[in-house]
C-alpha positions in Angstrom: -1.6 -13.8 7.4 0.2 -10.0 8.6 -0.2 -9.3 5.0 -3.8 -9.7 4.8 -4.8 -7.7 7.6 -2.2 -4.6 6.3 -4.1 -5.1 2.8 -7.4 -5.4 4.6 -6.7 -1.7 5.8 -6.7 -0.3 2.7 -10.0 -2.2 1.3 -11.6 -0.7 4.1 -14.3 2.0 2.4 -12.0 1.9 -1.0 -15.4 0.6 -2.7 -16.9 4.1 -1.8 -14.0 6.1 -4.1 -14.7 3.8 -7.0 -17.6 5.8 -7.3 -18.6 9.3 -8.9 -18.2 12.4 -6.7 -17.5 16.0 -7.0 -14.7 17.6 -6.2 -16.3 19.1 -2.9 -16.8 15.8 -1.6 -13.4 14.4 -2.5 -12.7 13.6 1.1 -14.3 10.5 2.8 -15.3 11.8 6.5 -18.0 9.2 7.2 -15.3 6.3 7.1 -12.4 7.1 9.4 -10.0 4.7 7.8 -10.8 5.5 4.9 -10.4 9.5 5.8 -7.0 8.9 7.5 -5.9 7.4 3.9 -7.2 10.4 2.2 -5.4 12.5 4.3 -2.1 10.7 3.8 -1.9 11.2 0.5 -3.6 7.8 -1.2 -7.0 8.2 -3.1 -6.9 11.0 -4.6 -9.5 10.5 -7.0 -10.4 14.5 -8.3 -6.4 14.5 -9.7 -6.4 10.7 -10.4 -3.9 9.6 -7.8 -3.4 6.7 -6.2 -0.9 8.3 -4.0 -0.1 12.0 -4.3 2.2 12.4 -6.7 1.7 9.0 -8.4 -1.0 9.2 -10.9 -2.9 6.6 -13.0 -4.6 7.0 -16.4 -6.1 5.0 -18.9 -3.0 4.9 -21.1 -1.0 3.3 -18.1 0.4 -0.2 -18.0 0.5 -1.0 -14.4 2.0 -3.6 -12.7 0.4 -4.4 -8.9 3.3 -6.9 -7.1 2.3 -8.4 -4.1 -2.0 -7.4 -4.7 -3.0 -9.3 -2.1 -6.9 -8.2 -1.6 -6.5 -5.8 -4.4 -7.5 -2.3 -3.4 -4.6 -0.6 -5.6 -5.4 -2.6 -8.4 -8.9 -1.9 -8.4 -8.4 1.9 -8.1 -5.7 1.3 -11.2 -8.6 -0.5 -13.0 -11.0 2.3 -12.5 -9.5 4.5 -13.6 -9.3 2.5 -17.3 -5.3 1.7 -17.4 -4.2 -1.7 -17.7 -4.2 -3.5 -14.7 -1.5 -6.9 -14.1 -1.8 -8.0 -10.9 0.5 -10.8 -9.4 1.2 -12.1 -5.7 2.6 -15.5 -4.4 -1.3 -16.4 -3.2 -3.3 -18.2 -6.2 -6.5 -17.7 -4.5 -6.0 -14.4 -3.7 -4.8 -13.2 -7.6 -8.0 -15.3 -8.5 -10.5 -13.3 -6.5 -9.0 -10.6 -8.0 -9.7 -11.6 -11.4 -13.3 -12.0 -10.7 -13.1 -8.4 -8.8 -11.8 -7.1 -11.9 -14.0 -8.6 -14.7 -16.6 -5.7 -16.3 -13.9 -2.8 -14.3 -13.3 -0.1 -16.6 -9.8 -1.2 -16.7 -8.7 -1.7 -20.4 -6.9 -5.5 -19.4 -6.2 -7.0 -16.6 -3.4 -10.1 -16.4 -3.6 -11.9 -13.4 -0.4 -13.6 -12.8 1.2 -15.9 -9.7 4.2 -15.6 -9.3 6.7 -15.5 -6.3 8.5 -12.7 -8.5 11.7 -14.3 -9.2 11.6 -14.0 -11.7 8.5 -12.3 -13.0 6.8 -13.5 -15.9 7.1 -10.8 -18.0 9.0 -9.6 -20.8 11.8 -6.8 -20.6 10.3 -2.8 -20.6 6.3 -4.1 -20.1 5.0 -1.5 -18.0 5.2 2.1 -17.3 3.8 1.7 -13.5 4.7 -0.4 -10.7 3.5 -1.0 -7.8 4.8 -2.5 -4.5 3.2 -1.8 -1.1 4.6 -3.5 2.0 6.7 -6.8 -0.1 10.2 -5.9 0.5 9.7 -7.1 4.2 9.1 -10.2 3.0 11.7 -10.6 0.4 14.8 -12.6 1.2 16.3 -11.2 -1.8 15.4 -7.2 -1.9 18.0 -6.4 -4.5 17.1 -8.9 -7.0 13.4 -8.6 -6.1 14.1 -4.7 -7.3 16.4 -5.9 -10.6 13.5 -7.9 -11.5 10.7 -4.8 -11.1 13.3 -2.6 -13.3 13.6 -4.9 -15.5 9.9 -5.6 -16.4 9.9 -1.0 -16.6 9.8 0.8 -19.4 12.0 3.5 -19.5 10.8 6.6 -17.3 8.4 4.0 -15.7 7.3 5.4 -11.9 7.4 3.3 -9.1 5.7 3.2 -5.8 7.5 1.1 -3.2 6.5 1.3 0.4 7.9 -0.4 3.2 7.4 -0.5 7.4 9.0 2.3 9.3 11.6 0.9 11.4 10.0 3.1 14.3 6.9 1.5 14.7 8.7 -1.7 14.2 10.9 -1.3 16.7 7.7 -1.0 19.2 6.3 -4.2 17.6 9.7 -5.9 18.3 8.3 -6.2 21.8 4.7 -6.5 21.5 4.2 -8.2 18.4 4.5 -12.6 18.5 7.9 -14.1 17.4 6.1 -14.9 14.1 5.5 -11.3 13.3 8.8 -11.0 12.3 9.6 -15.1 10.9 8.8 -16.0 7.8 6.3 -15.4 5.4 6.0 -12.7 7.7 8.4 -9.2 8.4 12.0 -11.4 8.0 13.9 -7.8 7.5 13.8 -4.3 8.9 14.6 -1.6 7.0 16.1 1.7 8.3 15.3 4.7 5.9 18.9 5.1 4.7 18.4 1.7 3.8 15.4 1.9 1.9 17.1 4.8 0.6 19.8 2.7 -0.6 18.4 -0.3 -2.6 16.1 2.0 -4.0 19.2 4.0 -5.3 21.1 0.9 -6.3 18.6 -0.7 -8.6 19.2 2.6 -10.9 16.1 4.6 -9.8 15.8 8.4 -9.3 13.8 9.1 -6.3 10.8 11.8 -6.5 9.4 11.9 -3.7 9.5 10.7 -0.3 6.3 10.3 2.6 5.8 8.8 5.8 2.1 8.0 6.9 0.1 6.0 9.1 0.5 6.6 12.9 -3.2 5.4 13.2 -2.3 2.3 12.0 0.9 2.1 14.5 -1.6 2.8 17.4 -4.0 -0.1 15.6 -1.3 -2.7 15.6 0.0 -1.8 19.1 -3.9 -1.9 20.5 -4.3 -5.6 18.2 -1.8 -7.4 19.8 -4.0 -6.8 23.2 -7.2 -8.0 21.7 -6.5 -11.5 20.9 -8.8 -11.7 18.0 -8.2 -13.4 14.7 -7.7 -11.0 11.4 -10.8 -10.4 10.7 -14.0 -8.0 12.1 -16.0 -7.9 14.2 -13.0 -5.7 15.8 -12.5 -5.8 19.5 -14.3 -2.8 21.6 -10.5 -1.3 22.0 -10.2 -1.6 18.0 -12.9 0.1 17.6 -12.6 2.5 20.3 -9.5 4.0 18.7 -10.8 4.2 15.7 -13.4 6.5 17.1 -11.2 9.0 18.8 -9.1 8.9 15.9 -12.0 9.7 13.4 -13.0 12.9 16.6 -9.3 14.2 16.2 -9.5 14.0 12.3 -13.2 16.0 12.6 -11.7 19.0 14.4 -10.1 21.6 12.6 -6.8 21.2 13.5 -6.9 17.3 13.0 -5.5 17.0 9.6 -2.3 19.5 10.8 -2.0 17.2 14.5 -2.2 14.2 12.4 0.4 15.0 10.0 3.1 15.6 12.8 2.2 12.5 14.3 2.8 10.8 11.4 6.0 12.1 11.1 7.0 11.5 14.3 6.0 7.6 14.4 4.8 6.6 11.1 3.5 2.8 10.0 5.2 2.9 6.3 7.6 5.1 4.7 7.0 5.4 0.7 9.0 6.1 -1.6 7.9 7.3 -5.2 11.3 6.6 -7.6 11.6 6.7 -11.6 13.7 4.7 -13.9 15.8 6.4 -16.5 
C-alpha cells in the first residue's frame, strides 16, 4: 500500500513529459510535483534522462524491478528502448502492459515475479532499474546478485532507497505497519547502502539525495487520516502550494537543493557493472 502512494508521486504530471517540447520549456512549472522532480534531477527529457546522469535510448534493454504504477517504465518506453517491467503485484504489471501497448518502446516484457530469482537469462539487459525495493527486501544481497546477474557487462544501474533521516522522523509518526511487512522492514544508513551496492561488484558513478518535499508530505499525511488516494487533505495540498511559491522565486531551486541535502526522502545511487 506505502508503495503505491511513493509510485503515485512520481505519476503525478509524468504524462505531461511524454510529450513534445522544446528545450526552453524543459521544466514543468505549472505542476509543482512534477517541478520539484525536475529539479532533482529525474525527467530530463531535452538530454534523455531519466535521472541526471542515467540516460535511456532506443538501443537500451531496460529492466524496471519493482514498476509498480509505472512512471519509469513509461518514460523508458518513450523514449523507444526496450522496456521489461516486473513487480510482485499481477495487476499492477498488467495495467502496465495495457499502458504500454502502441508506446514507442521497441518491446515491452511484462513479467511477475517476486525477484528471486528473476526470470531472466544471464547478461539480458544493459539498464536496471530499482526505485524504493530494497526496503522491502528481506534478502538485499541476493536481491542485488540476482539484478547483476540478469546485466550485461557495463550495464548501469539506478537503485534508490529511503534516507535514514527522514525515516528516523517517520519512526515516530508513521503507524507500526509503516515499517512491518510488505512495508519499510529495513533501514538503511548511507554507508550501508554504500556497502551492498559495493559488494554485489558494482562501481558507483554517482551519488544524489532528493526529495525534502516529499519528507514534509509524508510528515503532513500521517496528520490527515486520508486513504492513499486524492482528493488530498487541505494540509496536503496546502504544502504543496507553498512549496510550488518557494520553487517560483529565484532563489527556490538553490534553497531547495540545500534542503534536500540536509533532510532528503531517498538517497540514489547510480552504479555500473564491470
Amino acid at each position: 500500500m506505502l508503495r503505491r502512494l511513493k509510485q503515485l508521486i512520481f505519476v503525478k504530471g509524468t504524462s505531461s513529459l511524454l510529450a513534445p517540447a522544446s528545450q526552453e520549456s524543459a521544466i514543468p512549472l505549472n505542476d509543482p510535483t512534477l517541478t520539484d522532480a525536475y529539479l532533482s534531477g529525474w525527467f530530463r527529457r531535452e538530454d534523455g534522462e531519466l535521472f541526471e546522469g542515467f540516460p535511456i535510448n532506443a538501443e537500451d534493454s531496460v529492466l524496471d524491478i519493482g514498476c509498480g504504477d509505472g512512471p519509469f517504465a513509461s518514460f523508458c518506453a518513450e523514449r523507444g528502448a526496450e522496456v521489461i517491467f516486473a513487480d510482485i503485484d499481477a495487476d499492477k504489471v498488467a495495467a502496465i502492459e495495457t499502458m504500454l501497448k502502441g508506446s514507442p518502446a521497441r518491446a515491452i516484457l511484462p513479467l511477475v515475479t517476486d525477484a528471486n530469482p528473476i526470470p531472466l537469462p544471464d547478461n539480458r539487459v544493459n539498464k536496471v532499474i530499482a526505485m524504493e525495493v530494497l526496503e522491502h527486501v528481506a534478502d538485499p544481497a541476493q536481491f542485488m546478485r540476482e539484478l547483476v546477474r540478469v546485466a550485461k557487462p557495463g550495464a548501469q544501474f539506478l537503485i534508490t532507497v529511503p534516507d535514514p533521516l527522514g525515516e528516523s522522523v517517520q519512526k515516530k509518526l508513521a503507524p507500526a505497519a509503516y515499517f512491518e511487512h510488505p512495508n519499510h522492514i529495513r533501514v538503511f544508513q548511507r554507508e550501508e547502502f554504500t556497502h551492498l551496492i559495493e559488494e554485489a561488484g558494482l562501481i558507483i558513478e554517482r551519488r544524489a539525495d532528493y526529495g525534502f518535499y516529499w519528507s514534509i508530505w509524508w510528515f503532513f499525511f500521517w496528520a490527515c487520516k486520508q486513504d492513499l488516494s486524492p482528493p488530498w487533505h487541505p494540509l496536503l495540498e496546502s504544502w504543496t502550494s507553498t512549496w510550488n511559491l518557494l520553487l517560483s522565486t529565484p532563489d527556490g531551486p538553490r534553497i531547495k537543493k540545500a534542503l534536500d541535502e540536509a533532510m532528503p526522502k531517498s538517497q540514489a545511487i547510480i552504479a555500473r557493472k564491470l
